[in-house]
C-alpha positions, 0 to 999 in steps of 0.5 A: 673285615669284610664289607657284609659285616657292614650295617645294610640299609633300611630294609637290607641291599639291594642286588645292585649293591650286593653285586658291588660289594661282591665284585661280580656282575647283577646277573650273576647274583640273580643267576645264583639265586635262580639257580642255586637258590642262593637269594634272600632268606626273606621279602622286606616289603615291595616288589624288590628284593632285599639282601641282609647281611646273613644273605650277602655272608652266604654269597661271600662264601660262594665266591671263596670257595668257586675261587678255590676251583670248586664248581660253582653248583658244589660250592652252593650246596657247601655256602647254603650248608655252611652256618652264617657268622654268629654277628648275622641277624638269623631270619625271624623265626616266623619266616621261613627260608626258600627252598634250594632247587637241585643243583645242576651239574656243573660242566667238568670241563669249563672253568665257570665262563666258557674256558675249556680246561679239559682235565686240567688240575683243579687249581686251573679252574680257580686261577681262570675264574679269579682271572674272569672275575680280575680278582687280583687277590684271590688270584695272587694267592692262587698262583703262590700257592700253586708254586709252593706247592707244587714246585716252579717247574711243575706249577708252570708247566701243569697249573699256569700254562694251561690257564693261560692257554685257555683264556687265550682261546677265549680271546680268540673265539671271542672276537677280542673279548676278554683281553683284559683277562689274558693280560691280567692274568699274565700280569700276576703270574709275571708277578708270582713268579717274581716274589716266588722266585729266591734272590739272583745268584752271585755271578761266576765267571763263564757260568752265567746263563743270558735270557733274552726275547728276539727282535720284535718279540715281548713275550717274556714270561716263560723266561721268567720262569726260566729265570726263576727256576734257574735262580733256585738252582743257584745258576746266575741269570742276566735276563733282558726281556723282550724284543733286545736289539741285536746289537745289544744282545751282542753287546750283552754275550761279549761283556759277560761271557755267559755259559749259555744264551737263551732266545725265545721267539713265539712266532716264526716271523720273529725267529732269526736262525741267522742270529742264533747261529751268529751267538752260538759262533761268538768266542770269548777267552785267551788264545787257546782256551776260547769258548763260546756259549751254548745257545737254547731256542725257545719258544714256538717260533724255532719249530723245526730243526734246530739252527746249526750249532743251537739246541732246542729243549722241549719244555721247561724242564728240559732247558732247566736240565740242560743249562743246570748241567752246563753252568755247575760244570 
């Protein structure tokens, strides 16, 4: 049941409790009422204004349907339009509701708070609002709904990552601003993909694929995706996250003899081709029918000419290409 289903106080709301309920910011209550005429129907005395519950269902409906990805002055037009629900108290019929303003058009390419999206596929729209709002809910179902739709692989690669891609410029042009969001965001799309994902494979020996971040480096979310896209295919993964020590990776690569080791680095401070090179050299088996593993670079930090003895896919159905092809074998 939604909160406006409650019973407002003498009088109806005031925005400050509007805005709570809603969880959005005042001004963006008054910003919509100035803008999209979205106020209250009516006056109850005094100077302040005062929401009833009819108001605040309008307004819930705005927030549905911006989440979805449609502009917010569309879906203004569709909240006005909209009948409320029959348990709201209609306006006496003596008063009459406010005229709507024209509304504006709203900026094709923003995502509602100044993230460039440019032709982006409409669900980066209402993925980056729910972010900016940190609609947790809104946001999961979002990102589920992307992936089911469209497929691991292509909700990465055409929803997910330009989403992330614009809240982190917002964060940069901002001067530290919004990293609430960049990690909001990345903390739900780790968690979509997790409960998207289908349960490990069962190990095959010489058929396991290794998923590792380099020293230093944390940034694990496209291995997780990788992880997952691989787990869908049936191909065992061993994924060990962010910043595993050399020793430990070593250590990983002989105890499970995989048919490939994945290494992402984000920046070249943190790629090492000396250790990809090493991996790629390890040997494993009895005397004669040694093998080694092939080793992807992943990841920003590996631009430039693969290392000796690694390849470096591009992209994320590349590497799941390449590493189906090698593990089924």
């Amino acid at each position: 049941m939604s909160e406006s289903a409650e019973p407002a106080g003498p009088g109806g709301l005031t925005t400050g409790e509007v805005a709570r309920r809603l969880g959005v910011a005042p001004t963006t209550v008054r910003t919509w009422d100035q803008r999209y005429g979205l106020g209250p129907d009516r006056h109850t005395g005094g100077r302040h204004r005062r929401w009833t519950p009819a108001d605040v269902a309008r307004l819930e409906r705005m927030c549905a349907l911006t989440a979805t990805g449609i502009p917010p002055a569309e879906a203004a037009r569709l909240a006005r339009e909209t009948p409320a629900p029959a348990s709201a108290p209609a306006a006496p019929p003596s008063v009459l509701p406010r005229r709507a303003p024209a509304p504006e058009a709203a900026p094709a390419s923003r995502a509602g708070s100044g993230l460039r999206l440019g032709d982006a596929r409409q669900e980066c729209k209402g993925i980056a609002r729910a972010a900016l709002r940190l609609d947790a809910a809104a946001l999961d179902r979002m990102l589920l709904d992307a992936i089911r739709e469209h497929g691991l692989v292509a909700a990465w690669t055409e929803v997910i990552v330009p989403t992330l891609q614009a809240v982190g410029r917002k964060w940069e042009s901002s001067g530290e601003r919004h990293v609430e969001v960049e990690h909001f965001l990345s903390w739900h799309v780790s968690g979509a993909l997790r409960r998207a994902a289908p349960d490990t494979a069962p190990d095959r020996p010489g058929a396991s694929v290794v998923l590792a971040c380099v020293p230093g480096d944390n940034h694990t979310l496209a291995l997780e995706v990788l992880s997952a896209a691989l787990a869908e295919r049936g191909i065992p993964v061993r994924m060990f996250g962010g910043a595993l020590p050399v020793e430990s990776l070593i250590a990983a690569v002989r105890r499970t003899g995989p048919a490939a080791v994945a290494l992402w680095a984000q920046s070249r401070t943190t790629a090492s081709r000396p250790l990809a090179q090493h991996v790629a050299a390890m040997e494993w088996g009895v005397r004669g029918a040694r093998r080694s593993p092939l080793v992807l670079t992943l990841g920003p930090g590996w631009s430039g000419r693969p290392a000796p003895g690694t390849a470096r896919p591009h992209g994320l159905a590349d590497a799941v290409h390449a590493l189906e092809g090698l593990a089924t074998r």
